[in-house]
C-alpha positions as CSV (number, residue, x, y, z in Angstrom):
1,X,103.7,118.8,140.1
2,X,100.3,118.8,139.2
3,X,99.5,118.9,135.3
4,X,95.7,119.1,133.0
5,X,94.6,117.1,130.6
6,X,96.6,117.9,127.9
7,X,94.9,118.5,124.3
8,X,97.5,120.8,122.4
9,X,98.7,124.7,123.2
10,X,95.8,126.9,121.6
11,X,97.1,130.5,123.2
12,X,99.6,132.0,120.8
13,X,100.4,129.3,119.1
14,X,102.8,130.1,116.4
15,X,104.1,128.8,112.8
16,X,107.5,129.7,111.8
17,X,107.2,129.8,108.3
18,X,103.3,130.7,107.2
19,X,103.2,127.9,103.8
20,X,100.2,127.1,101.7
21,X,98.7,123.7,101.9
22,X,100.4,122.8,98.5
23,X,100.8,119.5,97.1
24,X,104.4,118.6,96.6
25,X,103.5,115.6,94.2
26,X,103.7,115.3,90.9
27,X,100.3,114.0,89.1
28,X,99.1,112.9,92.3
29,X,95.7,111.9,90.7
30,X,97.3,110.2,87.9
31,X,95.2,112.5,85.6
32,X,98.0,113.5,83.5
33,X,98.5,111.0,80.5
34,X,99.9,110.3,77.2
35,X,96.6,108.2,76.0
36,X,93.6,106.2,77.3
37,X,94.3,102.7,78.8
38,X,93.1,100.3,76.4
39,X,95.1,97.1,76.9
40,X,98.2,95.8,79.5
41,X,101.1,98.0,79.0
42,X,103.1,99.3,82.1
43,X,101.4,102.5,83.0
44,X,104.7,104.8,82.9
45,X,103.9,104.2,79.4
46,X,101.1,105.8,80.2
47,X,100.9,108.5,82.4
48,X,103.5,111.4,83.0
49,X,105.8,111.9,86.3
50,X,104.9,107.7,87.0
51,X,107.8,105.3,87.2
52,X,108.1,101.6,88.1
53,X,110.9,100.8,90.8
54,X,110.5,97.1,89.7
55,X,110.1,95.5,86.3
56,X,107.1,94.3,87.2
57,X,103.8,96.5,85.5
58,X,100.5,97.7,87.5
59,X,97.1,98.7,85.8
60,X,96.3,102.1,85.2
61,X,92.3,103.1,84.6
62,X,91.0,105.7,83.4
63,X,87.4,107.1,82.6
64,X,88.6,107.4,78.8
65,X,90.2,103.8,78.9
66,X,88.8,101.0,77.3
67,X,86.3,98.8,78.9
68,X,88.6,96.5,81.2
69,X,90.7,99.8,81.7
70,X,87.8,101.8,82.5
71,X,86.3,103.8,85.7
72,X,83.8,103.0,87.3
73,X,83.8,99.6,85.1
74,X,87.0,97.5,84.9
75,X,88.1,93.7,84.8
76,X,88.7,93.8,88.6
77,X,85.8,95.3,89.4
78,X,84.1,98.7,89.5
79,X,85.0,101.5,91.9
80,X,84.7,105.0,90.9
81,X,87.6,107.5,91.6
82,X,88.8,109.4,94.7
83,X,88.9,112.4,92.9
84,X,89.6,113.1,88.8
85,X,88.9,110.7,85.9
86,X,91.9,108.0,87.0
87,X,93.2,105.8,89.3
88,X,95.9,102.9,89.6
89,X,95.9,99.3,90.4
90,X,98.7,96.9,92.1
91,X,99.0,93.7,93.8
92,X,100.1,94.1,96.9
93,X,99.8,90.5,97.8
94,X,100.2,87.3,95.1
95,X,101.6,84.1,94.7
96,X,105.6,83.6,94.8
97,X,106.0,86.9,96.8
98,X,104.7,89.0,93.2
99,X,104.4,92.6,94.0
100,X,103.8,96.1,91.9
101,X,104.7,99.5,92.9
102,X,104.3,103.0,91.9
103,X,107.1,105.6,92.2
104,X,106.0,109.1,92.3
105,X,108.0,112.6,91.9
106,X,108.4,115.5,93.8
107,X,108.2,118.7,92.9
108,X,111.2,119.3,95.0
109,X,113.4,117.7,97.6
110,X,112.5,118.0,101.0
111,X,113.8,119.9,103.4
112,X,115.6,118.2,106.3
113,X,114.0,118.0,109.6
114,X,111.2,119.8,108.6
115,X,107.5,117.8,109.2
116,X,105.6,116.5,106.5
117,X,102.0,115.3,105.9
118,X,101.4,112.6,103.4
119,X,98.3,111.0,102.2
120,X,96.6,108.9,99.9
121,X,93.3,106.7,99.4
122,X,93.2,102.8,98.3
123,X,90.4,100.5,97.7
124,X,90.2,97.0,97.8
125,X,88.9,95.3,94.3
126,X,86.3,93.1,94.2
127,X,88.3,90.4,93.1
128,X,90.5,90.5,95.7
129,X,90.3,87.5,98.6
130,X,92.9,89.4,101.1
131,X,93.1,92.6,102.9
132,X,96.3,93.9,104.4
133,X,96.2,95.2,107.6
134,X,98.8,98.1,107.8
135,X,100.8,100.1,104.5
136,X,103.6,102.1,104.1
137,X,105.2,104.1,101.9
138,X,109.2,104.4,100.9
139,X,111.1,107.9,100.4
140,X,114.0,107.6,98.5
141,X,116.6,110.7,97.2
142,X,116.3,109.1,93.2
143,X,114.2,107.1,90.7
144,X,115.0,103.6,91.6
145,X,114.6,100.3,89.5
146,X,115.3,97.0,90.1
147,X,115.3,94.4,87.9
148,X,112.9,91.6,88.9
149,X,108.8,91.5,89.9
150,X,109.3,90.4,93.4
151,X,109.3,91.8,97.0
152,X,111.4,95.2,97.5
153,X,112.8,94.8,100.2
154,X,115.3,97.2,102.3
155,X,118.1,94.4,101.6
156,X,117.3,95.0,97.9
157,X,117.6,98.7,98.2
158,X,120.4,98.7,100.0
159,X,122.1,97.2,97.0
160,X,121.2,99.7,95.0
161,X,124.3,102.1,94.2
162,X,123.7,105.6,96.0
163,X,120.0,105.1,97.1
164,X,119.1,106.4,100.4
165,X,115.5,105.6,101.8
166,X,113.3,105.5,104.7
167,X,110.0,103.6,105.0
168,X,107.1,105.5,106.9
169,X,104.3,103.4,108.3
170,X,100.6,104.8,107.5
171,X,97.4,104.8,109.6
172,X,94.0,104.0,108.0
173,X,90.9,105.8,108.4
174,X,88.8,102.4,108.4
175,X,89.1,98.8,107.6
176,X,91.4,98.2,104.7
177,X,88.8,95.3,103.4
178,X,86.9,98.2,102.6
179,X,85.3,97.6,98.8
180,X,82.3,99.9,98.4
181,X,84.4,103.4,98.8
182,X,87.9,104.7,99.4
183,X,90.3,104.0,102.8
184,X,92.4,107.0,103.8
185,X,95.8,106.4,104.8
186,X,98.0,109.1,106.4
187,X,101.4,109.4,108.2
188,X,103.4,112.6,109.3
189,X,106.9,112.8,109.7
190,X,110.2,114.8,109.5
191,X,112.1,114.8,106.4
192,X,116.0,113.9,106.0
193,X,116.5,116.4,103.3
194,X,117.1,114.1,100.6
195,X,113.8,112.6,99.3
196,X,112.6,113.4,96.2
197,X,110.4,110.1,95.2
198,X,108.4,108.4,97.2
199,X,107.2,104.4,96.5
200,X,104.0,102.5,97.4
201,X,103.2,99.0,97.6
202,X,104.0,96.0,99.8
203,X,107.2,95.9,100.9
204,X,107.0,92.5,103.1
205,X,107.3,89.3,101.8
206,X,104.3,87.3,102.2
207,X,105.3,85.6,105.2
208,X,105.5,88.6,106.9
209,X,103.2,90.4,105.8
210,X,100.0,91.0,108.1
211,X,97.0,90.3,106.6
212,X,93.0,90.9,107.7
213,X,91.3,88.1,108.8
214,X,88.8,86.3,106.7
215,X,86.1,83.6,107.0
216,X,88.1,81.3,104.6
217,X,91.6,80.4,104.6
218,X,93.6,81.3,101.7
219,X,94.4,79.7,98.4
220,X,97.7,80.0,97.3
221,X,96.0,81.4,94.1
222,X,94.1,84.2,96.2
223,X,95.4,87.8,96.1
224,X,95.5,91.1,97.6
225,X,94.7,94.4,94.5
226,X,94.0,97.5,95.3
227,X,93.1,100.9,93.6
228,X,94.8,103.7,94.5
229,X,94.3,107.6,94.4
230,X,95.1,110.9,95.0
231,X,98.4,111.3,96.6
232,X,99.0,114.6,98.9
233,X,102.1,115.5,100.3
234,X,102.7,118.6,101.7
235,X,105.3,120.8,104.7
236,X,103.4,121.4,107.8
237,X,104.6,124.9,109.6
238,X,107.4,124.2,112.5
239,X,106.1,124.8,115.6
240,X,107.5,127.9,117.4
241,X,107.1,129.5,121.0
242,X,107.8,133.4,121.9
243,X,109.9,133.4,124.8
244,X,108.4,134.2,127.9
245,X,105.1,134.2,126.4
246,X,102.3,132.1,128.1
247,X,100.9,128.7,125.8
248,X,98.3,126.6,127.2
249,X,97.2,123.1,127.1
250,X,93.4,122.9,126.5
251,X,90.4,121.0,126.2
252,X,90.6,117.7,129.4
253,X,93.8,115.7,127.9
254,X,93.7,113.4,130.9
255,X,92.5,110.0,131.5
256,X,90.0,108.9,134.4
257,X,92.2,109.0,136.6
258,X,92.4,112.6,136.2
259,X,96.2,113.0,136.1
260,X,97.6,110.4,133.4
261,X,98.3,111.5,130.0
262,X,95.7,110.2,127.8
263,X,97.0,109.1,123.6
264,X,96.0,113.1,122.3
265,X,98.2,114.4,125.3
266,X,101.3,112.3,125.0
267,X,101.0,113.1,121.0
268,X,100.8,116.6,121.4
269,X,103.7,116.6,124.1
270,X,105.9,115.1,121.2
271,X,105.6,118.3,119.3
272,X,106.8,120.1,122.4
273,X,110.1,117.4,123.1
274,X,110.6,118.4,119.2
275,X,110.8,121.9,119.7
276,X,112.8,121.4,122.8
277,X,115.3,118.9,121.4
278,X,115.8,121.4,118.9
279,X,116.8,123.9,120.8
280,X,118.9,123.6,123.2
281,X,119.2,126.8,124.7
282,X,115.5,126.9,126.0
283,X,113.9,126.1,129.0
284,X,110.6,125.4,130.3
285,X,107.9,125.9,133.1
286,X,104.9,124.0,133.3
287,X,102.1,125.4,135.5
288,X,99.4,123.1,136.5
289,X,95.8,124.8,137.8
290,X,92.5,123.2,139.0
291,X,88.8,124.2,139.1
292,X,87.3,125.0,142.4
293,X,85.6,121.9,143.3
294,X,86.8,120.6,146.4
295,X,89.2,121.6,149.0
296,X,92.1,123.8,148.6
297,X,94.7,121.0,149.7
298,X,93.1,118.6,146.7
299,X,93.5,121.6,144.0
300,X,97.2,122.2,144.6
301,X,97.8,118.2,144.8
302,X,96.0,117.4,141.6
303,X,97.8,120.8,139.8
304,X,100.8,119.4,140.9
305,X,100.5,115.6,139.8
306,X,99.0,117.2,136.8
307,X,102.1,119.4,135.9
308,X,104.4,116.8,136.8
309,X,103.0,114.2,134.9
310,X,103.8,116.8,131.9
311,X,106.9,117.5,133.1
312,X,107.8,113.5,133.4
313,X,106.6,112.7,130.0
314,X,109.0,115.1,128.3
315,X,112.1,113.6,130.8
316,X,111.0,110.2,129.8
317,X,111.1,111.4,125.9
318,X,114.9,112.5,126.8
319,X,114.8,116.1,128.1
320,X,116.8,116.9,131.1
321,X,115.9,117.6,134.2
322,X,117.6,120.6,134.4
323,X,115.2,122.3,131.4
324,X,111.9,121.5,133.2
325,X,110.3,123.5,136.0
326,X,107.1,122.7,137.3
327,X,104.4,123.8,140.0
328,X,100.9,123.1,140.7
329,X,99.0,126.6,142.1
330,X,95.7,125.1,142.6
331,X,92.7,127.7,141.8
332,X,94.3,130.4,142.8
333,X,94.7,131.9,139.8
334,X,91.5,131.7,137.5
335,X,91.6,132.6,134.1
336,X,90.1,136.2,133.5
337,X,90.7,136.6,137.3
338,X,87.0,135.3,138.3
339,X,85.6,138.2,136.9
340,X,83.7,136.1,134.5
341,X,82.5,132.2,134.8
342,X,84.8,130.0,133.1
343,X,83.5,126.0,132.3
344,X,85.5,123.6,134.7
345,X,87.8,122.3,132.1
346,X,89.3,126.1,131.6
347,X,90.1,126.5,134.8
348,X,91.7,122.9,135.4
349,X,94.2,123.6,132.5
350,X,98.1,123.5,132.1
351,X,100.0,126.7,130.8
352,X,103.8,126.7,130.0
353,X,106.4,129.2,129.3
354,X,109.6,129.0,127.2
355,X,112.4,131.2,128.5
356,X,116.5,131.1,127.7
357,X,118.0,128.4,129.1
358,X,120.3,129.6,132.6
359,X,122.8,127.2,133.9
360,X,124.1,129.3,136.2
């Protein structure tokens, strides 16, 4: 039946656990250190809750360092920081697959199946002749090393004795060829209760790694270095629903169409599978309503297409048939019951309900 554009439940929306925005890494501005950078020395030398997963080094600068270590001034170039006094450096592209990482420390270990925000900034140096196009970080359940300067790659890790990981891809703000300022990169996801570090760098080869086109083709001598800043990692509240209590889906999540899910809607219905897939014992009904513009016949047909195409995107996601109920009711039911104008969009909206699931 018929479903509305779907931008994400606003009406007694709920958190299960109310949690302060609190960074869960440890020197995430890398402003914590022993001394001022002054020459090449592996910055865990360096700086405090900063490992090296490879034997290979990385740059640390610092606005105390010396004059090729320094911020905004440095010998590959001259950014200024995110945020704080410091920032790091590492190839993530270089001749004979040469990469650098930086492991970073939780304050804790994370707690599985619970969602997670992480974030960070990088800037390409001026030196640099490549840009990559995507990044990722690594979560792993200990400190990890591994003896050589090259790629780490999942085959290495997965010689490694007890290690478990997962790699999360991250989304950029802007262009990662971006030199003048900083390039946010972000990813959420849902923890499997045993990461307590977390890696970045290149994990690709450079075969396979995807790189930004340029003008000029690459030298085997060119390289990809960035500088990179202010880590954030922190638990985002789980998504609950009062039973029997009505949620709606605001705002005009549809496409032109008027009845296909546009990008928004389909990512907000993924927090709704989520809750559903995690528990089992709950139902739900979608509602679909229109405004008043046209004939009565159209407003129940485009409610219903609208609920159903709701409905169908959560079945497609792998909820059963039997936990979905949907109707489109047209404008018969206004919000505020017509007693005061609401804009078009209000009207046209989707509500659901969660109730116990009956199998009877």
């Amino acid at each position: 039946m018929g479903y509305r554009t779907l931008s994400f439940f606003s009406i007694s929306l709920l958190v299960c656990t109310a949690l302060s925005s609190q960074n869960l890494i440890l020197n995430p501005g890398f402003e914590i250190n022993d001394q001022c950078p002054s020459r090449i020395v592996n910055m865990d030398v360096l700086l405090q809750d900063v490992s090296l997963p490879t034997s290979s080094s990385g740059d640390y600068f610092h606005q105390c360092g010396s004059e090729d270590f320094s911020i905004p001034e440095n010998f590959k170039g001259s950014q200024k920081s995110a945020e704080g006094s410091g920032y790091v450096g590492l190839y993530f592209y270089a001749l004979n697959d040469y990469r650098e990482y930086v492991q970073l420390n939780t304050a804790k270990k994370l707690r599985e199946k619970h969602p997670y925000k992480v974030s960070l900034q990088v800037s390409l140096a001026e030196t640099s002749k490549m840009a990559l196009k995507t990044m990722s970080i690594i979560m792993t359940n200990k400190k990890v090393k591994v003896p050589n300067s090259s790629v780490l790659t999942h085959s290495k890790l997965d010689l490694q004795e007890d290690v478990e990981f997962h790699e999360i891809a991250l989304k950029a703000d802007k262009s990662m060829a971006e030199k003048e300022g900083w390039v946010t990169l972000t990813a959420e996801f849902d923890a499997k209760g045993f990461e307590n570090h977390i890696i970045f760098g290149n994990f690709q080869t450079n075969d396979n790694t995807t790189l930004l086109k340029s003008e000029k083709l690459p030298s085997s001598s060119d390289f990809s270095y960035y500088y990179l800043d202010n880590f954030v990692l922190e638990e985002l509240p789980r998504v609950n629903y009062e039973e029997d209590k009505i949620y709606v889906l605001e705002n005009n999540p549809f496409e032109p169409k008027g009845y296909e899910l546009d990008a928004k809607a389909r990512k907000d219905i993924q927090k709704i599978f989520k809750y559903l897939k995690e528990n089992a014992e709950v139902q739900m009904k979608i509602t679909g309503h229109s405004d008043n513009i046209g004939t009565p016949e159209y407003h129940k047909f485009i409610s219903s297409l609208r609920a159903r195409a709701v409905a169908l995107h959560l079945k497609k996601l792998g909820i059963d048939d039997n936990r979905i109920v949907w109707e489109g009711v047209g404008d018969t039911k206004p919000l505020r019951n017509g007693k005061i104008k609401a804009k078009d969009f209000e009207n046209g909206r989707i509500e659901f309900v969660m109730t116990k699931f009956d199998d009877q």
